[in-house]
mmCIF file of the N, C-alpha and C atoms, coordinates in Angstrom:
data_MODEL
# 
_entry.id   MODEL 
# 
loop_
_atom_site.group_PDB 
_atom_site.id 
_atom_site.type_symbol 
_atom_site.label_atom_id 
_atom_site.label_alt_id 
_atom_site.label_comp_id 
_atom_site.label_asym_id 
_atom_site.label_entity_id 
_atom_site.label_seq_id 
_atom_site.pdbx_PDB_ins_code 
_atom_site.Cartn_x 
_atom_site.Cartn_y 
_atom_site.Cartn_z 
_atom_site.occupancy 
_atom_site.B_iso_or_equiv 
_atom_site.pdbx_formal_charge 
_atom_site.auth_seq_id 
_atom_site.auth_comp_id 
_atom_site.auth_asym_id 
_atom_site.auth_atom_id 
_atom_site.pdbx_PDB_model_num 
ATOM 1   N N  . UNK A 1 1  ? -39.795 -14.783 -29.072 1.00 0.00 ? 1  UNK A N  1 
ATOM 2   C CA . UNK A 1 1  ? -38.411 -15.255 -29.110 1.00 0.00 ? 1  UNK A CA 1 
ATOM 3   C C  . UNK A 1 1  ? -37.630 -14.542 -30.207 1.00 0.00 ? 1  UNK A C  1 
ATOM 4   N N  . UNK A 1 2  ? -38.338 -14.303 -30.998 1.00 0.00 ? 2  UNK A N  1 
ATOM 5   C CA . UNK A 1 2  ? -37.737 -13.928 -32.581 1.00 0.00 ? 2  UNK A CA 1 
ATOM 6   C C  . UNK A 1 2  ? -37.323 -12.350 -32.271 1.00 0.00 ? 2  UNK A C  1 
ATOM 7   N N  . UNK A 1 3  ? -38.619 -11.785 -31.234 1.00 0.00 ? 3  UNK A N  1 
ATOM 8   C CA . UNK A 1 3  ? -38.368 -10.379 -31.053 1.00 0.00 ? 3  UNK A CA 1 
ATOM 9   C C  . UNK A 1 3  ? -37.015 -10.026 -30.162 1.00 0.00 ? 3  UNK A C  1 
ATOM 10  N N  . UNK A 1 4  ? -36.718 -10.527 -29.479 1.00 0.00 ? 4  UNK A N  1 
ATOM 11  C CA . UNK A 1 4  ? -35.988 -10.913 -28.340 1.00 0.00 ? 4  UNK A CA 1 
ATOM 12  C C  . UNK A 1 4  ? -34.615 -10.770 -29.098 1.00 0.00 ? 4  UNK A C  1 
ATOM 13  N N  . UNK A 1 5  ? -34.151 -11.639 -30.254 1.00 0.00 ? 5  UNK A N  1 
ATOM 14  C CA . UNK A 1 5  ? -33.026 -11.583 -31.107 1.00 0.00 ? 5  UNK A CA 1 
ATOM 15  C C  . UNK A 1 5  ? -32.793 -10.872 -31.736 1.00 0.00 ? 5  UNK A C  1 
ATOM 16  N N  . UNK A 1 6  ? -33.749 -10.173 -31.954 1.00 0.00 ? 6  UNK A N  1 
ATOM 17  C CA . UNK A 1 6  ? -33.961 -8.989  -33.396 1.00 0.00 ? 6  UNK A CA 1 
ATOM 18  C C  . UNK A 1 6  ? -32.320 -8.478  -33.126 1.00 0.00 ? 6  UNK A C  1 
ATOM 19  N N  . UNK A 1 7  ? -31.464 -7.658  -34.650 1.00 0.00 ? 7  UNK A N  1 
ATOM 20  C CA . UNK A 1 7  ? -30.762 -6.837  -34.363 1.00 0.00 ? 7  UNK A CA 1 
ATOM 21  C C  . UNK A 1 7  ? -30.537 -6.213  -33.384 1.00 0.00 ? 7  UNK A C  1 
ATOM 22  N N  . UNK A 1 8  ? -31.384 -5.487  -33.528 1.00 0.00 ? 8  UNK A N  1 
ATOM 23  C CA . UNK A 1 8  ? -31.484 -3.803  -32.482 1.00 0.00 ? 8  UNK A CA 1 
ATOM 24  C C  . UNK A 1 8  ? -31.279 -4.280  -30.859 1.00 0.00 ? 8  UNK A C  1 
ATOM 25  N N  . UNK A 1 9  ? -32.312 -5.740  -30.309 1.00 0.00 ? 9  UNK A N  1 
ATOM 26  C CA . UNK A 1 9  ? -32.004 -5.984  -29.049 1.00 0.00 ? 9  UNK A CA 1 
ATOM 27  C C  . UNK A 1 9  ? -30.814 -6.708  -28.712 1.00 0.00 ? 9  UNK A C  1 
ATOM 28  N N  . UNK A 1 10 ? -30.062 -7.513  -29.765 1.00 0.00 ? 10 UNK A N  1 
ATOM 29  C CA . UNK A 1 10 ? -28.916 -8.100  -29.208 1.00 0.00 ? 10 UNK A CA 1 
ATOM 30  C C  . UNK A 1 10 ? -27.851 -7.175  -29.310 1.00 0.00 ? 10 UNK A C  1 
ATOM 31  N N  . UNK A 1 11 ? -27.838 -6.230  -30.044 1.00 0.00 ? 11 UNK A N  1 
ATOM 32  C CA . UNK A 1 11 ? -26.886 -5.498  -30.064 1.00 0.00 ? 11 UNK A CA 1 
ATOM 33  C C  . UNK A 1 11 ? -27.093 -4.833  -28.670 1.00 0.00 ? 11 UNK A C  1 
ATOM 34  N N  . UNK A 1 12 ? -28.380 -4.399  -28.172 1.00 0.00 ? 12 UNK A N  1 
ATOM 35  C CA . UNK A 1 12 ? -28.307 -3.651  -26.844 1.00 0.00 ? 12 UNK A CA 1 
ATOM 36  C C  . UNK A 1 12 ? -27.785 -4.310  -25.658 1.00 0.00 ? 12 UNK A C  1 
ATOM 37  N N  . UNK A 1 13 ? -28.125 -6.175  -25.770 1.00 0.00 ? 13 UNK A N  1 
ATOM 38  C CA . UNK A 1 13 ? -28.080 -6.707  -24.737 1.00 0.00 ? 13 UNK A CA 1 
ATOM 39  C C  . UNK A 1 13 ? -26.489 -7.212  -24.901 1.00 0.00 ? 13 UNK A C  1 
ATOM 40  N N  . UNK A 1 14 ? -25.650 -7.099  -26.090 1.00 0.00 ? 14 UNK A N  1 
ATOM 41  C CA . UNK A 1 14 ? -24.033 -7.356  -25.774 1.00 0.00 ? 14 UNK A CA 1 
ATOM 42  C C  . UNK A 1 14 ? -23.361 -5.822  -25.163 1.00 0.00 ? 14 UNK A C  1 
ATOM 43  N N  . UNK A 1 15 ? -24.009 -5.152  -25.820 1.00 0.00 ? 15 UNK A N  1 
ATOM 44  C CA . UNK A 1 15 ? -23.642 -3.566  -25.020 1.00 0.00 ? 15 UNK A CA 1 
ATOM 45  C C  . UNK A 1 15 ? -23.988 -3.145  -23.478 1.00 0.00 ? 15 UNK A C  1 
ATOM 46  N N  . UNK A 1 16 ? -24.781 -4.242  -23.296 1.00 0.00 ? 16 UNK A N  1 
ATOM 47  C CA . UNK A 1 16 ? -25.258 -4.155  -21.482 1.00 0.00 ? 16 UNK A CA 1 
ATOM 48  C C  . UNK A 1 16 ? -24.381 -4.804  -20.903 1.00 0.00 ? 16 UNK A C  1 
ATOM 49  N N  . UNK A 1 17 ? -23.535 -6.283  -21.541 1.00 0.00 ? 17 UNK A N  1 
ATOM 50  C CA . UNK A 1 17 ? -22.561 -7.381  -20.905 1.00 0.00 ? 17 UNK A CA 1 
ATOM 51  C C  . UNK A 1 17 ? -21.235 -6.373  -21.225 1.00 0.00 ? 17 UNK A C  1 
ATOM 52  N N  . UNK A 1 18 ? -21.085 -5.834  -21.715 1.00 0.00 ? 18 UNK A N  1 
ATOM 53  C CA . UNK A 1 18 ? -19.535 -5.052  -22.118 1.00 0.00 ? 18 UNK A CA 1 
ATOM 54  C C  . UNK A 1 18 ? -19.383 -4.205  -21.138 1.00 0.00 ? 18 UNK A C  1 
ATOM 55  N N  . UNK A 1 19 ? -20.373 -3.141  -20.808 1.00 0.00 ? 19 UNK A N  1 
ATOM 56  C CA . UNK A 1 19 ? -20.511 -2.234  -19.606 1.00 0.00 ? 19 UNK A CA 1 
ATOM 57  C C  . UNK A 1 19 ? -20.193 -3.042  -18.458 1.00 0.00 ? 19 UNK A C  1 
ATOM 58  N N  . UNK A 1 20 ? -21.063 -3.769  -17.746 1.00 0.00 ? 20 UNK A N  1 
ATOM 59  C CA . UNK A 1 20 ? -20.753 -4.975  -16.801 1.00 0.00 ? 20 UNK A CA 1 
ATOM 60  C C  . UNK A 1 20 ? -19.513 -4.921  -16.859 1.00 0.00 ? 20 UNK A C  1 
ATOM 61  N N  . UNK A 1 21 ? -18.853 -5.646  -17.349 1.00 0.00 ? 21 UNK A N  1 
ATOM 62  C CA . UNK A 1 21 ? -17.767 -6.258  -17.764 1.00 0.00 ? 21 UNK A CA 1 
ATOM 63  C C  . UNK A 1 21 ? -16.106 -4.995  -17.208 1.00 0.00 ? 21 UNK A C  1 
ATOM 64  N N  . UNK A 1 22 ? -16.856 -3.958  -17.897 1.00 0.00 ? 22 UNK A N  1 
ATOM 65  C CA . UNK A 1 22 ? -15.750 -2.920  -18.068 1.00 0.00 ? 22 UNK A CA 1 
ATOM 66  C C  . UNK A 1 22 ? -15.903 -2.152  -16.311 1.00 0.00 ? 22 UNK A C  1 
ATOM 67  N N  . UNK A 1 23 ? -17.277 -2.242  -15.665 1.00 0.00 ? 23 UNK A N  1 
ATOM 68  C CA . UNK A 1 23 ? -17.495 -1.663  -14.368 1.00 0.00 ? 23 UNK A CA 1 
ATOM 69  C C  . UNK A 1 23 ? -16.752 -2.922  -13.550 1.00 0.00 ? 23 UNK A C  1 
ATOM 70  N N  . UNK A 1 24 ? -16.785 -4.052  -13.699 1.00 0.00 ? 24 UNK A N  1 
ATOM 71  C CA . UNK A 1 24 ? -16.373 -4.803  -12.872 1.00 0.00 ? 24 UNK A CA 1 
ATOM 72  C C  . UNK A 1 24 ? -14.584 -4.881  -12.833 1.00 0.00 ? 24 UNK A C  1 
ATOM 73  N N  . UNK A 1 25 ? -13.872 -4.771  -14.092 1.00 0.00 ? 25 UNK A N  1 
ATOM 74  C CA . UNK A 1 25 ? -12.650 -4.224  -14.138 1.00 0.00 ? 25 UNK A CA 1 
ATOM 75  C C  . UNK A 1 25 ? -12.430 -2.951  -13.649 1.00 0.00 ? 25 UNK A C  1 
ATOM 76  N N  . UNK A 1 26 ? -13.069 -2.142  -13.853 1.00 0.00 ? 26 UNK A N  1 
ATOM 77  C CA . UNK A 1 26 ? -12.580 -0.730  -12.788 1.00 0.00 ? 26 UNK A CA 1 
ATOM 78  C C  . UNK A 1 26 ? -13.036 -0.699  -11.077 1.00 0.00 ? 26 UNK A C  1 
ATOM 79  N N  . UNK A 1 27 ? -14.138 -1.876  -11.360 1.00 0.00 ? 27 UNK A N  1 
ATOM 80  C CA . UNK A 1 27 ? -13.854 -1.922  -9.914  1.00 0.00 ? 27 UNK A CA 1 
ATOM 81  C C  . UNK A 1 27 ? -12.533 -2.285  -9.371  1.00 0.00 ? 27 UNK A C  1 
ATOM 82  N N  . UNK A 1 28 ? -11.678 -3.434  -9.963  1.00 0.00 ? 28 UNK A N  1 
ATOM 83  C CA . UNK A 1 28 ? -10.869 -4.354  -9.533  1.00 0.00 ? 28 UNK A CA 1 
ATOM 84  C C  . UNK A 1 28 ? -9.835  -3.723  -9.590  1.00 0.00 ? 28 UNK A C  1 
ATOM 85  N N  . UNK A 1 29 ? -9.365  -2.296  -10.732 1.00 0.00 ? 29 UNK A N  1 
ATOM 86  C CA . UNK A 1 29 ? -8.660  -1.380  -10.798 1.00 0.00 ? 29 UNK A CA 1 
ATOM 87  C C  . UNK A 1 29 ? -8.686  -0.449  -9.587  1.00 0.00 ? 29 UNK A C  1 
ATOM 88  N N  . UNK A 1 30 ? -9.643  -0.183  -9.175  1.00 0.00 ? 30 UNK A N  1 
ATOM 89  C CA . UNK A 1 30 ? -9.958  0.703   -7.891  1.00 0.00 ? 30 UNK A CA 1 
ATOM 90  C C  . UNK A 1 30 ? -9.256  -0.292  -6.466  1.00 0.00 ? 30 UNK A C  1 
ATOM 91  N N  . UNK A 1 31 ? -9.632  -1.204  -6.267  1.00 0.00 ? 31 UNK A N  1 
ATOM 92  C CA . UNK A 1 31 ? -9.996  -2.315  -5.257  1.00 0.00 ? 31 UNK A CA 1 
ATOM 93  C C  . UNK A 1 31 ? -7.932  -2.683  -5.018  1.00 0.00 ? 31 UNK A C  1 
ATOM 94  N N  . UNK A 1 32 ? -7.594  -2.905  -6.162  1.00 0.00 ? 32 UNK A N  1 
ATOM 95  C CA . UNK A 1 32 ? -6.078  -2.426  -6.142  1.00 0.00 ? 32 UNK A CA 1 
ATOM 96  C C  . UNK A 1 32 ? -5.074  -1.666  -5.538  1.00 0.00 ? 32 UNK A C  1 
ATOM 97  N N  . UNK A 1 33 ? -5.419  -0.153  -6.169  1.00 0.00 ? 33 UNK A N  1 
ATOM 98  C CA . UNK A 1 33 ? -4.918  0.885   -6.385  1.00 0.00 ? 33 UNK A CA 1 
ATOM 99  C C  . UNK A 1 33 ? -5.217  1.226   -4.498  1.00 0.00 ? 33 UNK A C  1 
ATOM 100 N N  . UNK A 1 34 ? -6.315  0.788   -4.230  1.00 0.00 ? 34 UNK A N  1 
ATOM 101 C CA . UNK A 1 34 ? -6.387  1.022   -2.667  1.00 0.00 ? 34 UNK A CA 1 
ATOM 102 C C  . UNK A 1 34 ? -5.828  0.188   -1.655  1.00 0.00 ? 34 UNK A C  1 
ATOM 103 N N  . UNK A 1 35 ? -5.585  -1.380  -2.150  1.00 0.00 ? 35 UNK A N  1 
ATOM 104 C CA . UNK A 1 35 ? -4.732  -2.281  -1.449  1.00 0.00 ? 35 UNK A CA 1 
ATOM 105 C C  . UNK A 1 35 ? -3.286  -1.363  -1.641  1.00 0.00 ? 35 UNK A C  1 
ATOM 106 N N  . UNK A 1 36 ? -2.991  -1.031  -2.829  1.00 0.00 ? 36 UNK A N  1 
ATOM 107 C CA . UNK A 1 36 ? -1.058  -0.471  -3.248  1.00 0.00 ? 36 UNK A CA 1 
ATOM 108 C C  . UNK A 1 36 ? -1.278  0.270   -2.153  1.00 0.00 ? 36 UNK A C  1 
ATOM 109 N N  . UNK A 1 37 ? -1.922  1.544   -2.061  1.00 0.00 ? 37 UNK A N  1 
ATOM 110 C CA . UNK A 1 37 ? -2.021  2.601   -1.547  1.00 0.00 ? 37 UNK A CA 1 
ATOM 111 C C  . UNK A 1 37 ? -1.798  2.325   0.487   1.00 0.00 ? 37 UNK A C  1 
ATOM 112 N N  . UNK A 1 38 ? -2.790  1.688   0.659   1.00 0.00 ? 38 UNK A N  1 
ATOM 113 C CA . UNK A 1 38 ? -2.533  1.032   2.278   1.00 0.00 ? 38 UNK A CA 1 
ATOM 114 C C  . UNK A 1 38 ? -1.380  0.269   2.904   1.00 0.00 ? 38 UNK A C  1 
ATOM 115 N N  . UNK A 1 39 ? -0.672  -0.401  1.555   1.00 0.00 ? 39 UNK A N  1 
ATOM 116 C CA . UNK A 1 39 ? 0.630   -0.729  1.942   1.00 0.00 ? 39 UNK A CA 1 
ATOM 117 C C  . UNK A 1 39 ? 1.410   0.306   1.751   1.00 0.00 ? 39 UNK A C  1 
ATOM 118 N N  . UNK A 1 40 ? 1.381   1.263   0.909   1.00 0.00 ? 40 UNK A N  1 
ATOM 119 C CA . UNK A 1 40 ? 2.488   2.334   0.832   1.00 0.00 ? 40 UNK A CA 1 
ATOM 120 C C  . UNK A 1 40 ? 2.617   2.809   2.576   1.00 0.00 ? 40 UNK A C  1 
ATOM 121 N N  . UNK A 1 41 ? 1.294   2.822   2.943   1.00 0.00 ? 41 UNK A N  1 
ATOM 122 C CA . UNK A 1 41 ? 1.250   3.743   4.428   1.00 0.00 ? 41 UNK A CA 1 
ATOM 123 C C  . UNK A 1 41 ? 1.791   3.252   5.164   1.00 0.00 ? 41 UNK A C  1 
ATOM 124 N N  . UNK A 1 42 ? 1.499   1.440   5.285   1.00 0.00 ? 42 UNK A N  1 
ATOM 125 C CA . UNK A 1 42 ? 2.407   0.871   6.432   1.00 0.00 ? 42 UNK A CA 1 
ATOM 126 C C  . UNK A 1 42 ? 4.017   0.817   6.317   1.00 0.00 ? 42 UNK A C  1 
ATOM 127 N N  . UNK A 1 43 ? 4.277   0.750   4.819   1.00 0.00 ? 43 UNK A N  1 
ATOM 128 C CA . UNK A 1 43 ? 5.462   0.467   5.238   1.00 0.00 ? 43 UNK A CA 1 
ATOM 129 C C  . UNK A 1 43 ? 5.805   1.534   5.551   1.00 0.00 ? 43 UNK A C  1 
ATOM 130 N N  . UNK A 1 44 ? 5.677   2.901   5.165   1.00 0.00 ? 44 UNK A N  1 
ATOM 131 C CA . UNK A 1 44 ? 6.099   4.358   5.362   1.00 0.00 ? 44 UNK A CA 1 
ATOM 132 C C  . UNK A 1 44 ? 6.376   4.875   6.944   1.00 0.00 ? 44 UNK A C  1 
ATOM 133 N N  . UNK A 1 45 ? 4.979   3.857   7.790   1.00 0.00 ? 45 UNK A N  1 
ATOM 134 C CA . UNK A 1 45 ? 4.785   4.153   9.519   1.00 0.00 ? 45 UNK A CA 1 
ATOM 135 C C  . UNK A 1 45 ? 5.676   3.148   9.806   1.00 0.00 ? 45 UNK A C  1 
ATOM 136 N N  . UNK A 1 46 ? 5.996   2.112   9.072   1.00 0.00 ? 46 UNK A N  1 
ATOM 137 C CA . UNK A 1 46 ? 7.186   1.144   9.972   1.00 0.00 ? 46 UNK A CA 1 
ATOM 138 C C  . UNK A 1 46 ? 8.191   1.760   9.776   1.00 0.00 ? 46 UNK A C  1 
ATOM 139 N N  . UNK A 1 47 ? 8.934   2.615   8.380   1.00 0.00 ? 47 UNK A N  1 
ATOM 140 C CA . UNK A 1 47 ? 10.083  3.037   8.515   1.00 0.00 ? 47 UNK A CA 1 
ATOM 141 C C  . UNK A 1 47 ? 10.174  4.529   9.473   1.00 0.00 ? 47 UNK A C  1 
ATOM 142 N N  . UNK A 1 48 ? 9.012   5.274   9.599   1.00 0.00 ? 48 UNK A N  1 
ATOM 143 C CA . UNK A 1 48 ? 9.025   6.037   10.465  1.00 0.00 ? 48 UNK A CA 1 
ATOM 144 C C  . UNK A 1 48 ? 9.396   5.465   12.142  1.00 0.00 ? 48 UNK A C  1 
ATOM 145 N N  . UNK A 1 49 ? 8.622   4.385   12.478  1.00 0.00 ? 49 UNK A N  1 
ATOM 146 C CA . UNK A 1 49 ? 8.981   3.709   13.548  1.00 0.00 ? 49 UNK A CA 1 
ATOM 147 C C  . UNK A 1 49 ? 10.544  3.155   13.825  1.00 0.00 ? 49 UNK A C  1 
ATOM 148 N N  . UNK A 1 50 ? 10.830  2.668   12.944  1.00 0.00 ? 50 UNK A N  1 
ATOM 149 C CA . UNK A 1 50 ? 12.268  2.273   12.814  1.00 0.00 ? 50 UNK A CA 1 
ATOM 150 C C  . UNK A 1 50 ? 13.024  3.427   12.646  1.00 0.00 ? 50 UNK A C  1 
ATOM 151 N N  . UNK A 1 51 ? 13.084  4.420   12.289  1.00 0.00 ? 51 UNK A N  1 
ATOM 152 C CA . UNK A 1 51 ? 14.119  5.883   12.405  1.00 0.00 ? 51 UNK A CA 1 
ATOM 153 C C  . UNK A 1 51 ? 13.853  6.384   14.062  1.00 0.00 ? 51 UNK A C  1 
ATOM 154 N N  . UNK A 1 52 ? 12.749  6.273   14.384  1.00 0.00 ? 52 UNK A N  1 
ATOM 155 C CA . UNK A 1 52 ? 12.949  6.751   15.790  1.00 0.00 ? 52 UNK A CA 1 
ATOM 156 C C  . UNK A 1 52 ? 13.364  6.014   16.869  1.00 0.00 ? 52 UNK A C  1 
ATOM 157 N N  . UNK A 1 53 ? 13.552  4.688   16.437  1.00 0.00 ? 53 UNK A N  1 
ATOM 158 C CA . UNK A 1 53 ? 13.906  3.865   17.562  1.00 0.00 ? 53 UNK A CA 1 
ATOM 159 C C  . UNK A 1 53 ? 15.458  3.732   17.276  1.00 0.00 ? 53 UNK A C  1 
ATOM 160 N N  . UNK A 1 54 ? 15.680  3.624   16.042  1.00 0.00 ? 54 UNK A N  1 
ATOM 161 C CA . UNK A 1 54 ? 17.252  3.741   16.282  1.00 0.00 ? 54 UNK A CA 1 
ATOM 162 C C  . UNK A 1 54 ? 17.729  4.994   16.606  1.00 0.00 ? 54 UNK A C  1 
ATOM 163 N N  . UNK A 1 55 ? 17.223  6.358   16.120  1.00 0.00 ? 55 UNK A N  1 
ATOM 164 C CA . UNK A 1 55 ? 17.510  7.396   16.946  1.00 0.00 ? 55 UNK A CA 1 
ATOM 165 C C  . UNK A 1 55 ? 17.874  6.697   18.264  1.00 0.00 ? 55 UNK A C  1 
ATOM 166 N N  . UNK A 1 56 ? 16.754  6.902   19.032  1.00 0.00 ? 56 UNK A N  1 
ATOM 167 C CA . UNK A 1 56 ? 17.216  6.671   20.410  1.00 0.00 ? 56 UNK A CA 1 
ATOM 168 C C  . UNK A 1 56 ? 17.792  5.677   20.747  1.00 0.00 ? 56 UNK A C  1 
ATOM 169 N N  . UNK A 1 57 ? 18.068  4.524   19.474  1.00 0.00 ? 57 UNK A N  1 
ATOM 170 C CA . UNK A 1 57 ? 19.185  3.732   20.316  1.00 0.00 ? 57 UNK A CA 1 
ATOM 171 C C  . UNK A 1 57 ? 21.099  4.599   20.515  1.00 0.00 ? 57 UNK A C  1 
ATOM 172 N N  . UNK A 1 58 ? 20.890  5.238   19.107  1.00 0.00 ? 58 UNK A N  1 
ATOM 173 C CA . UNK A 1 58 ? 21.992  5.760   18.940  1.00 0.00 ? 58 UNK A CA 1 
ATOM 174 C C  . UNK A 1 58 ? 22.190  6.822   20.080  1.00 0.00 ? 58 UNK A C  1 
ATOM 175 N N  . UNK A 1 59 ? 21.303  7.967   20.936  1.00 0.00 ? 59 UNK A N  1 
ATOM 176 C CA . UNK A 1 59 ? 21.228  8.699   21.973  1.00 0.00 ? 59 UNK A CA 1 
ATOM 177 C C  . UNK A 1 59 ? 22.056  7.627   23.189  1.00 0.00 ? 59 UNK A C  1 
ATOM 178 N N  . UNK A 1 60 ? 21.502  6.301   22.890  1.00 0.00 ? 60 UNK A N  1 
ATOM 179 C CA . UNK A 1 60 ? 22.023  5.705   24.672  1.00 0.00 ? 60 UNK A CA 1 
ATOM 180 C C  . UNK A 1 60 ? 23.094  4.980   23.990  1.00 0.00 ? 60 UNK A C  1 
ATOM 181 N N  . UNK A 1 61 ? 23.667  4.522   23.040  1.00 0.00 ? 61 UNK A N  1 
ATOM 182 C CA . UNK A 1 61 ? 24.996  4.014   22.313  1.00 0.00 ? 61 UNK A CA 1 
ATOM 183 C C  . UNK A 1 61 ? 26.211  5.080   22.851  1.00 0.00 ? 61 UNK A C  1 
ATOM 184 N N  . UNK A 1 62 ? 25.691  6.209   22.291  1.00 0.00 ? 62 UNK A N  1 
ATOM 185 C CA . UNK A 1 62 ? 26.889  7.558   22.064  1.00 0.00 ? 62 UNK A CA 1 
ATOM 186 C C  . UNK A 1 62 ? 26.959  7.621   24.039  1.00 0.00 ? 62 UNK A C  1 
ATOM 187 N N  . UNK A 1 63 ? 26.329  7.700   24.668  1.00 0.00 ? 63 UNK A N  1 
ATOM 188 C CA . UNK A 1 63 ? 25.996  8.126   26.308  1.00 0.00 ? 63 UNK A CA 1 
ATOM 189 C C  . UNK A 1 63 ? 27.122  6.802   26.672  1.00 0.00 ? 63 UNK A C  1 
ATOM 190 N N  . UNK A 1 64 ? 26.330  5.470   26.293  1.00 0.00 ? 64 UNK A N  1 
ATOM 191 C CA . UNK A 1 64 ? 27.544  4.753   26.752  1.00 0.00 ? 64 UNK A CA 1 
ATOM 192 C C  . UNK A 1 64 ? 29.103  4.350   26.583  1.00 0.00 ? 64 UNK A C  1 
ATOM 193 N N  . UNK A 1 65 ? 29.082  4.976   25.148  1.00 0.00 ? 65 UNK A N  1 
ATOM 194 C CA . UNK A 1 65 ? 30.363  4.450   24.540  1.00 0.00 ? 65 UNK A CA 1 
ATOM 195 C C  . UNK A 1 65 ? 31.563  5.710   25.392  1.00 0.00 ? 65 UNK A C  1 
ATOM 196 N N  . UNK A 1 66 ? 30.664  6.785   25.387  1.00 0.00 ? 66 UNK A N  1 
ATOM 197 C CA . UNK A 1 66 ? 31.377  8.306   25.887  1.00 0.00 ? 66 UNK A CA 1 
ATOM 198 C C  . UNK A 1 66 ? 32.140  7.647   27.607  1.00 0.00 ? 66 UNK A C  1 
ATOM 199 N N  . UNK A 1 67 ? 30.857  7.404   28.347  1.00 0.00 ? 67 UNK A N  1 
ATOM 200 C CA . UNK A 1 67 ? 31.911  6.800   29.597  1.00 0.00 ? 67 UNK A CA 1 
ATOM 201 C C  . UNK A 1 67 ? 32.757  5.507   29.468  1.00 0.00 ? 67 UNK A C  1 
ATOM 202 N N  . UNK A 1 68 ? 32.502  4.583   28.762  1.00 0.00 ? 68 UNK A N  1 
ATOM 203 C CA . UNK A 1 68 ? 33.355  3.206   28.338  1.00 0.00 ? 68 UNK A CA 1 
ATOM 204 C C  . UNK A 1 68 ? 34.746  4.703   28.105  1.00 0.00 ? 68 UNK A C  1 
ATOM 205 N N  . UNK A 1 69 ? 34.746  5.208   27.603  1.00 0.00 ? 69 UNK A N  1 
ATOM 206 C CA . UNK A 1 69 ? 35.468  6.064   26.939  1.00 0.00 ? 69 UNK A CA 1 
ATOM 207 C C  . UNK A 1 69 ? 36.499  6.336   27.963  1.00 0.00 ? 69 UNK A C  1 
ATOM 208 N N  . UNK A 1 70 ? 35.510  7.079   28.925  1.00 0.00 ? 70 UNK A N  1 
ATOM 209 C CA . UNK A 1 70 ? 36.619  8.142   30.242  1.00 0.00 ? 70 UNK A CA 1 
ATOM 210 C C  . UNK A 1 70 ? 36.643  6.864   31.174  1.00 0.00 ? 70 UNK A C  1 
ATOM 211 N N  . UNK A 1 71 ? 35.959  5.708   31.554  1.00 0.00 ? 71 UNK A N  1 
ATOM 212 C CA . UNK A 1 71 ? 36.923  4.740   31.980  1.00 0.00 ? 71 UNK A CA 1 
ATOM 213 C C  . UNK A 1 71 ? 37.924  4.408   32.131  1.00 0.00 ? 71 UNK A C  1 
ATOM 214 N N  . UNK A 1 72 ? 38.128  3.914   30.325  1.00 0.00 ? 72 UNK A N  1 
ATOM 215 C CA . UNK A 1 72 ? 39.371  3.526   30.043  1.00 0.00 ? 72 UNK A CA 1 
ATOM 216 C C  . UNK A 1 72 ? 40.667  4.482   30.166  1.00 0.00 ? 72 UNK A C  1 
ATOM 217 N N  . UNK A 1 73 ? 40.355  5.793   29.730  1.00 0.00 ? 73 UNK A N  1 
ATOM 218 C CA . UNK A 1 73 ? 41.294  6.823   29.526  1.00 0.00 ? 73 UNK A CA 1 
ATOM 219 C C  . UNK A 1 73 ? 41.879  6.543   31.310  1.00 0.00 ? 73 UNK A C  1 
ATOM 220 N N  . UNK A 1 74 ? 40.699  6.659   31.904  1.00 0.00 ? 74 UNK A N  1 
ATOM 221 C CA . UNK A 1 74 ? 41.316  6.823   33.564  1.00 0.00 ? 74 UNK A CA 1 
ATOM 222 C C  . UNK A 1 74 ? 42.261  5.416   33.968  1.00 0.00 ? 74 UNK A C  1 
ATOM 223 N N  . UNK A 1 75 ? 41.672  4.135   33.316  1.00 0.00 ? 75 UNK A N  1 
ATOM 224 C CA . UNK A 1 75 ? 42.439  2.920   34.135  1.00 0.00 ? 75 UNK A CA 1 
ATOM 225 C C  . UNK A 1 75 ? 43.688  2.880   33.322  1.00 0.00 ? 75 UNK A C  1 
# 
């Protein structure tokens, strides 16, 4: 028991809990940085999705507004 406490081993065995300690924070740093990262993507593919769909809403807007257009000019 006595050996077990000595200096030399408790100092090794708080230096074994600190490591732990510091791997389990960089895990959680990692584990993060990859959640941020996966949302950066979606929102990036939704705003990509959303520019092309209003594109083409604006393609059939301009198409319809153009004959609303020569309609009216004609009635």
């Amino acid at each position: 028991m006595v050996d077990d406490l000595s200096n030399g081993n408790l100092l090794k065995i708080l230096a074994d809990l600190d490591l732990e300690e510091k791997a389990k924070k960089k895990k959680k740093r990692k584990e993060k940085g990859k959640k941020k990262k996966r949302k950066k993507e979606r929102k990036k593919k939704g705003k990509r999705k959303g520019k092309k769909k209003n594109k083409e809403e604006r393609k059939i807007m301009s198409k319809t507004n153009a004959i609303d257009h020569i309609f009216t000019e004609t009635n």
